[in-house]
RONUBA-231170 format. One record per atom (N, C-alpha, C, O): residue number from 1; x, y, z; residue in three letters; atom name. Coordinates in Angstrom, 2 decimals. Each point is the difference from the previous one (the first is absolute). Last residue first. Example, Ala and Ser with C-alpha at 12.3 -4.5 7.8 and 13.67 -1.06 7.14 Angstrom:
REM RONUBA-231170
+-----+---------+---------+---------+------+------+
! seq !      c1 !      c2 !      c3 ! type ! atom !
+-----+---------+---------+---------+------+------+
!   2 !   12.85 !   -2.25 !    7.08 !  SER !    N !
!   2 !    0.82 !    1.19 !    0.06 !  SER !   CA !
!   2 !   -0.77 !    1.09 !    0.73 !  SER !    C !
!   2 !    0.51 !    1.11 !    0.17 !  SER !    O !
!   1 !   -0.22 !   -6.83 !   -0.24 !  ALA !    N !
!   1 !   -0.89 !    1.19 !    0.00 !  ALA !   CA !
!   1 !    0.90 !    1.20 !    0.00 !  ALA !    C !
!   1 !    1.04 !   -0.02 !    0.66 !  ALA !    O !
+-----+---------+---------+---------+------+------+
This chain:
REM RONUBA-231170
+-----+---------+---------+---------+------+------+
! seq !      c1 !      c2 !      c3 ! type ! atom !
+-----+---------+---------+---------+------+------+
!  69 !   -6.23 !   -4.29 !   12.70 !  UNK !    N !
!  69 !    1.33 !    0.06 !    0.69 !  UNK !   CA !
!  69 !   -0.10 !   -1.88 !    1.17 !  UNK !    C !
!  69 !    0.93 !   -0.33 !    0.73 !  UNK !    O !
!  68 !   -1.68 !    2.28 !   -6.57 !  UNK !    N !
!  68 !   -0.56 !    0.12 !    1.49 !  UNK !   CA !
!  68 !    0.85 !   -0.97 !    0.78 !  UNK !    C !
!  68 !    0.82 !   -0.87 !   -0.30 !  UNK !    O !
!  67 !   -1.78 !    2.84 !   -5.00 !  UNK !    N !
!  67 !    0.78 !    0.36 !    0.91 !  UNK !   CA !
!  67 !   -0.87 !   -0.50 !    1.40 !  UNK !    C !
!  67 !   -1.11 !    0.43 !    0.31 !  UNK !    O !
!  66 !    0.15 !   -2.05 !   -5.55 !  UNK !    N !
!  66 !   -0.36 !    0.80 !    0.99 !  UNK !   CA !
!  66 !    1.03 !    0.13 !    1.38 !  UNK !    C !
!  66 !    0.35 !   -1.11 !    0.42 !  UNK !    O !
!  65 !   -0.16 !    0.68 !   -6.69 !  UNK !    N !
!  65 !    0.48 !   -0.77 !    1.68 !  UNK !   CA !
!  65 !   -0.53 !    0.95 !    0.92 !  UNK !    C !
!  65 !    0.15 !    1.21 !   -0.16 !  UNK !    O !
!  64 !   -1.15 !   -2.43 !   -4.92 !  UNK !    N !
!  64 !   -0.10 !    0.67 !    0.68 !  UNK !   CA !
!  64 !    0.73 !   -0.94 !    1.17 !  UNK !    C !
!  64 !    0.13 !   -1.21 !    0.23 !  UNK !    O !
!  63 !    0.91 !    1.39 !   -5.80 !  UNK !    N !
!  63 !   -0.38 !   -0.89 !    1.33 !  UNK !   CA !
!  63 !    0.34 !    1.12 !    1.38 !  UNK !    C !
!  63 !    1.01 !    0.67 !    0.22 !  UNK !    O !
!  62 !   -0.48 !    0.73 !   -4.64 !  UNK !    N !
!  62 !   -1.65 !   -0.34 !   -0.33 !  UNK !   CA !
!  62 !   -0.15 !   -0.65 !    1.28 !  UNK !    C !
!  62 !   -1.13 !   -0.06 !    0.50 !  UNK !    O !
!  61 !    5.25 !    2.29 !   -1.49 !  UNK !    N !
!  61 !   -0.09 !   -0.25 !   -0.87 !  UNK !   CA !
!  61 !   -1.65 !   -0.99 !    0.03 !  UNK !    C !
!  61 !   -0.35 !   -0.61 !   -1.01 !  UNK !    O !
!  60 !    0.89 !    2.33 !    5.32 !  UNK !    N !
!  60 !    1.30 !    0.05 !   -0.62 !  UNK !   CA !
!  60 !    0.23 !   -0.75 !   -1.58 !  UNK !    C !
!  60 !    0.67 !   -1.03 !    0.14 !  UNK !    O !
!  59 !   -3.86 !    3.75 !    4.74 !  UNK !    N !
!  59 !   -0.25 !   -0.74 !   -1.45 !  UNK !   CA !
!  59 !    1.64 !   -0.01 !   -0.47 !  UNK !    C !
!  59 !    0.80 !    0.89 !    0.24 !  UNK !    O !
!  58 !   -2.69 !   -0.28 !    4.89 !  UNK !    N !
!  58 !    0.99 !    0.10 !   -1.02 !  UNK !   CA !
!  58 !   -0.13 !   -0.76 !   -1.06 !  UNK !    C !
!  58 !    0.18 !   -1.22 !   -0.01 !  UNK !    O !
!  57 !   -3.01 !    3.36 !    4.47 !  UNK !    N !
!  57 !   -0.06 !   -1.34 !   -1.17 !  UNK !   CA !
!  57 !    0.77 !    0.89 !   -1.00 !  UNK !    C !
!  57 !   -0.27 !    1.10 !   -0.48 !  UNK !    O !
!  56 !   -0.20 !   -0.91 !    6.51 !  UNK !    N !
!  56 !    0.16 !    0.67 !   -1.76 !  UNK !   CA !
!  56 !   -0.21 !   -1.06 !   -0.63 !  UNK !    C !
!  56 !   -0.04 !   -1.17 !    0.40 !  UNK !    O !
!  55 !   -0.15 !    0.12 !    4.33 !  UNK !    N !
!  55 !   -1.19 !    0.47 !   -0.93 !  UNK !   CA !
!  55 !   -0.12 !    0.79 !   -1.30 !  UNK !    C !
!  55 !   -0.96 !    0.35 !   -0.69 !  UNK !    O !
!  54 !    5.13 !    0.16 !    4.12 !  UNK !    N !
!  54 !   -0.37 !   -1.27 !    0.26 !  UNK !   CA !
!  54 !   -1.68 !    0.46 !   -0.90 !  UNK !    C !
!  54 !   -0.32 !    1.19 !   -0.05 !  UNK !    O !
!  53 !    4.02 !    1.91 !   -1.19 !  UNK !    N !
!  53 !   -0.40 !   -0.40 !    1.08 !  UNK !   CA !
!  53 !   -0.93 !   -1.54 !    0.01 !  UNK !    C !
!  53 !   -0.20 !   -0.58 !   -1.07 !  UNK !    O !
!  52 !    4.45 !    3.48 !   -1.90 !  UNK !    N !
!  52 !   -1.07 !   -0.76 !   -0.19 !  UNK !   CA !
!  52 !   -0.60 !   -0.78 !    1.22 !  UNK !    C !
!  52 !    0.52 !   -1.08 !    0.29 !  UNK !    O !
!  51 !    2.57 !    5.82 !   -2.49 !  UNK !    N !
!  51 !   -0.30 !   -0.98 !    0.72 !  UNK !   CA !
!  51 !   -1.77 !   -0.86 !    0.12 !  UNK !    C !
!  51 !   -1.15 !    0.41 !   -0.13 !  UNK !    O !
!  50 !    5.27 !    1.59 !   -3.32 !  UNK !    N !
!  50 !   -1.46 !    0.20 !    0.85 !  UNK !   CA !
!  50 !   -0.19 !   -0.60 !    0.69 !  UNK !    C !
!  50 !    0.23 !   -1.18 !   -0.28 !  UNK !    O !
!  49 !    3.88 !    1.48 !   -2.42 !  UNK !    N !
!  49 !    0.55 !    0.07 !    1.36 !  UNK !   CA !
!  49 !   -1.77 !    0.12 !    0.32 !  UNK !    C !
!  49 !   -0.09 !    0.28 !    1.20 !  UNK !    O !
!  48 !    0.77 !   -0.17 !   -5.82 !  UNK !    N !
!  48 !    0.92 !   -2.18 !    0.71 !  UNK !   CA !
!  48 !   -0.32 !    0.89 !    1.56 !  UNK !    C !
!  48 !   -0.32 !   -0.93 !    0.74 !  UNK !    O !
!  47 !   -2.68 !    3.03 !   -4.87 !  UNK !    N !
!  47 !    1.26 !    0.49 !    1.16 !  UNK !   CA !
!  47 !    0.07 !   -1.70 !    0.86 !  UNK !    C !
!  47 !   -0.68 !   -0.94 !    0.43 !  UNK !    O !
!  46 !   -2.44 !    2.17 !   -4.17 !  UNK !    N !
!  46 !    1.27 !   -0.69 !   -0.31 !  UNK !   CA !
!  46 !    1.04 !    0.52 !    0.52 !  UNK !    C !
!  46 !    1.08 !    0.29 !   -0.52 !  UNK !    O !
!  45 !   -7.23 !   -1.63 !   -0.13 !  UNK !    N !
!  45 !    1.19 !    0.74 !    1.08 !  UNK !   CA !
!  45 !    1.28 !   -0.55 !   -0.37 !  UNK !    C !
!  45 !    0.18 !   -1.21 !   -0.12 !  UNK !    O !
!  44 !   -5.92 !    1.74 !   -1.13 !  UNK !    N !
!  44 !    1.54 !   -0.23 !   -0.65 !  UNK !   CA !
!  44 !    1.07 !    0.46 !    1.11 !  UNK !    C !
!  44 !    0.09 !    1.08 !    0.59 !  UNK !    O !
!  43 !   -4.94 !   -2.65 !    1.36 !  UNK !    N !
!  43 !    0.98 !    1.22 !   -1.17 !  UNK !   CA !
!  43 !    0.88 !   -0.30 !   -0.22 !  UNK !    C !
!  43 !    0.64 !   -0.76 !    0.72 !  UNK !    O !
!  42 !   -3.42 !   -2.29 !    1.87 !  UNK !    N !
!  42 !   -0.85 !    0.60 !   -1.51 !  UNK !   CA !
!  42 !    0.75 !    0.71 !   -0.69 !  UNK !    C !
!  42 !   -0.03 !    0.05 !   -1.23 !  UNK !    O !
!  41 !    1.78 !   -1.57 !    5.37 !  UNK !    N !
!  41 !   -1.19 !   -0.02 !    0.25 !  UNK !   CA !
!  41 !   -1.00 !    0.59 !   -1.23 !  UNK !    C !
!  41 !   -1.04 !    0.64 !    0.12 !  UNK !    O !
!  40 !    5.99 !   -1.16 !   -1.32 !  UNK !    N !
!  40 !   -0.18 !    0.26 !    1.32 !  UNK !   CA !
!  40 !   -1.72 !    0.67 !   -0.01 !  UNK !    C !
!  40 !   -0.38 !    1.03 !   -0.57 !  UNK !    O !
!  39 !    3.13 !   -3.50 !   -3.30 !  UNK !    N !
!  39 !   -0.50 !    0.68 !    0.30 !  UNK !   CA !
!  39 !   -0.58 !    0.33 !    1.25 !  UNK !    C !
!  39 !   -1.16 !   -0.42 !   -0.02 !  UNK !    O !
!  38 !    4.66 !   -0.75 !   -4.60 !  UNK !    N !
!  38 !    0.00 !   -0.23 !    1.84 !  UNK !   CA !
!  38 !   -1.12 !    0.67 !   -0.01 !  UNK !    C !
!  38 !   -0.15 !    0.84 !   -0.89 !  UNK !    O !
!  37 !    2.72 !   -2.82 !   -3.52 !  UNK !    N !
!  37 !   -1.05 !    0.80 !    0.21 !  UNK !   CA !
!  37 !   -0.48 !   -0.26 !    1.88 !  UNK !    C !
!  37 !   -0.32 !   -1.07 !    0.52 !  UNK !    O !
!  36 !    4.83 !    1.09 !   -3.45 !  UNK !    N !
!  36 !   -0.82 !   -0.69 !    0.60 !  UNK !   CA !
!  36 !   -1.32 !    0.71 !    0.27 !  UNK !    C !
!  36 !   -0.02 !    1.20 !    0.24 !  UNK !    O !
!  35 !    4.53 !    0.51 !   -1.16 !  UNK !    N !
!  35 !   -0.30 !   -0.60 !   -1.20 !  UNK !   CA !
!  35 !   -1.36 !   -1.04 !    0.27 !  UNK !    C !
!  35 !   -0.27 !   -0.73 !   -0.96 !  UNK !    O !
!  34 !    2.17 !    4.15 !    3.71 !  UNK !    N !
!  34 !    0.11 !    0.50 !   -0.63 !  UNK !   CA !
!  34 !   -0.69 !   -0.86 !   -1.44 !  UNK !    C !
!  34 !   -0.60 !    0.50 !   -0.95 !  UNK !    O !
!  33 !    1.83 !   -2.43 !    5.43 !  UNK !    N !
!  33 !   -1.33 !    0.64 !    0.00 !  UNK !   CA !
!  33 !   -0.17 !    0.63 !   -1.29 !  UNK !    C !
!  33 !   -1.11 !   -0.31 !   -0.42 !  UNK !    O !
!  32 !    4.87 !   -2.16 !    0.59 !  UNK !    N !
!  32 !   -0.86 !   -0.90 !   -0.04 !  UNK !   CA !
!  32 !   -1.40 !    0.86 !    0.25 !  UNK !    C !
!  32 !   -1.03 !   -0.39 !   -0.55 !  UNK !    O !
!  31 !    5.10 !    2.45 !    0.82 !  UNK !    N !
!  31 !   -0.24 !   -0.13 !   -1.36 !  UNK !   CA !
!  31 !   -1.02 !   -0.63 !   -0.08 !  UNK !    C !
!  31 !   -0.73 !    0.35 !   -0.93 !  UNK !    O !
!  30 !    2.09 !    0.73 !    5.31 !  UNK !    N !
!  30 !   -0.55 !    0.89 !   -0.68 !  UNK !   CA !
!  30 !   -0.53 !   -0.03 !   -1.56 !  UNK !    C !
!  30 !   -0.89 !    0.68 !   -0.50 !  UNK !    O !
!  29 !    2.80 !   -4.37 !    3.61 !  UNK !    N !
!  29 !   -1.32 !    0.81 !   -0.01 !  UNK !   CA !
!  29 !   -0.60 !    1.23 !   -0.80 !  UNK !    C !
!  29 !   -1.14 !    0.16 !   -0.43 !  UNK !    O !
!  28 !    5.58 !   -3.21 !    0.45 !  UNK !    N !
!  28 !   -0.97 !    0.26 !   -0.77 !  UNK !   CA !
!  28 !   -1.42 !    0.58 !    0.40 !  UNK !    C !
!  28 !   -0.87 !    0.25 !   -0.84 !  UNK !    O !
!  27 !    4.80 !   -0.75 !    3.96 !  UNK !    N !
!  27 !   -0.14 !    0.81 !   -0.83 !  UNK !   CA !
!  27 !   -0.94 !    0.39 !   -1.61 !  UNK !    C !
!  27 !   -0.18 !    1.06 !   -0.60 !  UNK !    O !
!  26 !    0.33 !   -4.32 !    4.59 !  UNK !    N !
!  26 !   -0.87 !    0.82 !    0.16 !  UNK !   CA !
!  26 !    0.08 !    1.42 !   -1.41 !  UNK !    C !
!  26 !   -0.87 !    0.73 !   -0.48 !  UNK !    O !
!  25 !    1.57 !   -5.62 !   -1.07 !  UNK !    N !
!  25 !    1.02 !    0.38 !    1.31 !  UNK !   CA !
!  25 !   -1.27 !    1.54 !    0.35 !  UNK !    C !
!  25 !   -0.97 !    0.25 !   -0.73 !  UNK !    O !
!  24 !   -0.86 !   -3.78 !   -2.09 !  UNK !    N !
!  24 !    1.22 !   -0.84 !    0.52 !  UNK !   CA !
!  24 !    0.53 !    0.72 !    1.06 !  UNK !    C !
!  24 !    0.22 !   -0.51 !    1.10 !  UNK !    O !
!  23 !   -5.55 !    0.73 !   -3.08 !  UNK !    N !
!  23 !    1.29 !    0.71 !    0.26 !  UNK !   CA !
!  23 !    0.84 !   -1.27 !    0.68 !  UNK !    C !
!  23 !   -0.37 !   -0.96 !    0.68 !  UNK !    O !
!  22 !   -4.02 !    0.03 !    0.21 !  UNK !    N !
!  22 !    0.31 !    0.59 !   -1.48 !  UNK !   CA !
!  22 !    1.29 !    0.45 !   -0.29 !  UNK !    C !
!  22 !    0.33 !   -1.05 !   -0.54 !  UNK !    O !
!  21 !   -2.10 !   -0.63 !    4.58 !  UNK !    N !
!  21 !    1.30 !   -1.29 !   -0.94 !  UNK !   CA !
!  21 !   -0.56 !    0.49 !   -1.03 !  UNK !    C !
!  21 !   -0.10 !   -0.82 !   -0.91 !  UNK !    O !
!  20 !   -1.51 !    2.01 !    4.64 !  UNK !    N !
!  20 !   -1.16 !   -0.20 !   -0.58 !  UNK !   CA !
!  20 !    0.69 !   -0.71 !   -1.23 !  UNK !    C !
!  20 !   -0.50 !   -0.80 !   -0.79 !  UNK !    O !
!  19 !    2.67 !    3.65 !    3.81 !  UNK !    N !
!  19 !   -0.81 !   -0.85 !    0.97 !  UNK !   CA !
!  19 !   -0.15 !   -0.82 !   -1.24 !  UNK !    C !
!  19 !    1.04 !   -0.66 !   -0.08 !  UNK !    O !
!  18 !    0.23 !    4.67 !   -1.81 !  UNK !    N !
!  18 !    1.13 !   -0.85 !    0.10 !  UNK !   CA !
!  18 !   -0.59 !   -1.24 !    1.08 !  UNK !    C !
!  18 !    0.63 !   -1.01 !   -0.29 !  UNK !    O !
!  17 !   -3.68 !    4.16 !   -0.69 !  UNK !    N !
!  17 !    0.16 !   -0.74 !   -1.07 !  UNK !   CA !
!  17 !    1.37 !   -0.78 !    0.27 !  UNK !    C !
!  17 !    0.07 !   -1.15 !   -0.44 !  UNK !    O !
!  16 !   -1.13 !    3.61 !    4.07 !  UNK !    N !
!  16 !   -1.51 !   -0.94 !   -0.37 !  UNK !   CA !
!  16 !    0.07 !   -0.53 !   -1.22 !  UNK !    C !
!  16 !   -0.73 !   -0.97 !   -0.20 !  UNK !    O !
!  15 !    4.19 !    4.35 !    1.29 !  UNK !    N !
!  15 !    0.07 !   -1.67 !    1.32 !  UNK !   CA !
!  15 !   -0.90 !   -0.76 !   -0.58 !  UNK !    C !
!  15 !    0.28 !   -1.16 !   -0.29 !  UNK !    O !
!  14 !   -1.23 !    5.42 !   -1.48 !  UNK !    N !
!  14 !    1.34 !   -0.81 !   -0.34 !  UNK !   CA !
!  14 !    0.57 !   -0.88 !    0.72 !  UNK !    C !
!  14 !    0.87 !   -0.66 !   -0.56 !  UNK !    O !
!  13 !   -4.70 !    3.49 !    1.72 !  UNK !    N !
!  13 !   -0.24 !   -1.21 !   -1.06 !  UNK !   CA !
!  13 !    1.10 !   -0.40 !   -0.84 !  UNK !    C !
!  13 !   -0.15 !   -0.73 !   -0.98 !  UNK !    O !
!  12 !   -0.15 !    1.33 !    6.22 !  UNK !    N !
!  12 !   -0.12 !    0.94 !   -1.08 !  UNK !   CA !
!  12 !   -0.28 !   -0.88 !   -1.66 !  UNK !    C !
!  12 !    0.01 !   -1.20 !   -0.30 !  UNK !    O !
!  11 !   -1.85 !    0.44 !    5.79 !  UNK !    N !
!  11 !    1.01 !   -0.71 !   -0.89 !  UNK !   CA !
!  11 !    0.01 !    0.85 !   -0.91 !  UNK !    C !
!  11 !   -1.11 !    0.48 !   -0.21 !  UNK !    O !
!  10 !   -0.85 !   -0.70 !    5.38 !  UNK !    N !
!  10 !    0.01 !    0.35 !   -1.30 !  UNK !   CA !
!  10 !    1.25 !   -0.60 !   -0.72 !  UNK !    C !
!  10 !    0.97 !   -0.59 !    0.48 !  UNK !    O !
!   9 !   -1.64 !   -0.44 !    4.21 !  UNK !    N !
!   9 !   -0.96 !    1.07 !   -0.56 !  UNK !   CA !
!   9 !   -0.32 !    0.34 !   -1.06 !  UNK !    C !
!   9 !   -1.10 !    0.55 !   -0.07 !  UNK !    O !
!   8 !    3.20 !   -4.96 !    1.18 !  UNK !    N !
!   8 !    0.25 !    0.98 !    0.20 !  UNK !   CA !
!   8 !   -1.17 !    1.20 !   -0.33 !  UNK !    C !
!   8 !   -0.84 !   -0.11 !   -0.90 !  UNK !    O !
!   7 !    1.33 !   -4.63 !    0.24 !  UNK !    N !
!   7 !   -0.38 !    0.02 !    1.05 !  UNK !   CA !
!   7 !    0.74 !    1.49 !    0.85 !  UNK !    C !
!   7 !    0.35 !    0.09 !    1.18 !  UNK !    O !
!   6 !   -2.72 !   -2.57 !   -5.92 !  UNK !    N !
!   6 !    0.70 !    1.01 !    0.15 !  UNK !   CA !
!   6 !    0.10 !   -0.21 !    2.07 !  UNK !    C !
!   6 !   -1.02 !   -0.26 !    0.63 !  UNK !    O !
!   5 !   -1.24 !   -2.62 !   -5.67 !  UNK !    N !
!   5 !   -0.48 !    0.06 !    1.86 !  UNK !   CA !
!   5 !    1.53 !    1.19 !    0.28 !  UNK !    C !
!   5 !    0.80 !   -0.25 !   -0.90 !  UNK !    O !
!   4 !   -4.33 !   -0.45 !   -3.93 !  UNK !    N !
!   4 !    1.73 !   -0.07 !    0.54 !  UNK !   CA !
!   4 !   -0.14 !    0.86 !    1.54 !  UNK !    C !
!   4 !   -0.50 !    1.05 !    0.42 !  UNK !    O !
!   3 !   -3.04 !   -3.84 !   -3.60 !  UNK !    N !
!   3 !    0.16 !    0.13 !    1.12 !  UNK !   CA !
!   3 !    1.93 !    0.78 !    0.02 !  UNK !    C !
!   3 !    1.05 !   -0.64 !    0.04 !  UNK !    O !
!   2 !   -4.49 !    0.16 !   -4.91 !  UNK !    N !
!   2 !    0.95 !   -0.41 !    1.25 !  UNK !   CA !
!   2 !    0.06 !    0.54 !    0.94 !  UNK !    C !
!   2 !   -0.22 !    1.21 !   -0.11 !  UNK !    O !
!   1 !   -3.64 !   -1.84 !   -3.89 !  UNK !    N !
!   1 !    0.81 !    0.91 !    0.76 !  UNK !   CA !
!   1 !    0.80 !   -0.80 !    1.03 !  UNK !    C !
!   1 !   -0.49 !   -0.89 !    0.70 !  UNK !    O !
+-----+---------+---------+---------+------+------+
């Protein structure tokens, strides 16, 4: 599992894949959740705007990243 350090309150999870140099421009977010398997703290999740607080764990095609501040 990865460390992704945030020095804002939160981060949505379309910043968090464009952060993370999956994606080229922000506009692929939506296709990139659609075709990817994402999963916000165990569940399936495929809204780009959730928000993601410091101690979430974002699964993203099998590699986890933990949120903190």
């Amino acid at each position: 599992m990865k460390d992704v350090k945030i020095t804002t309150p939160f981060i949505t999870l379309g910043q968090l894949i464009k952060f993370l140099n999956l994606i080229g421009s922000g506009g692929e977010v939506k296709l990139f959740i659609m075709q990817n398997q994402v999963l916000f703290n165990d569940e399936p999740e495929n809204r780009r705007g959730k928000k993601i607080y410091p101690n979430d764990i974002v699964e993203i095609n099998g590699s986890k990243y933990r949120i903190v501040r």
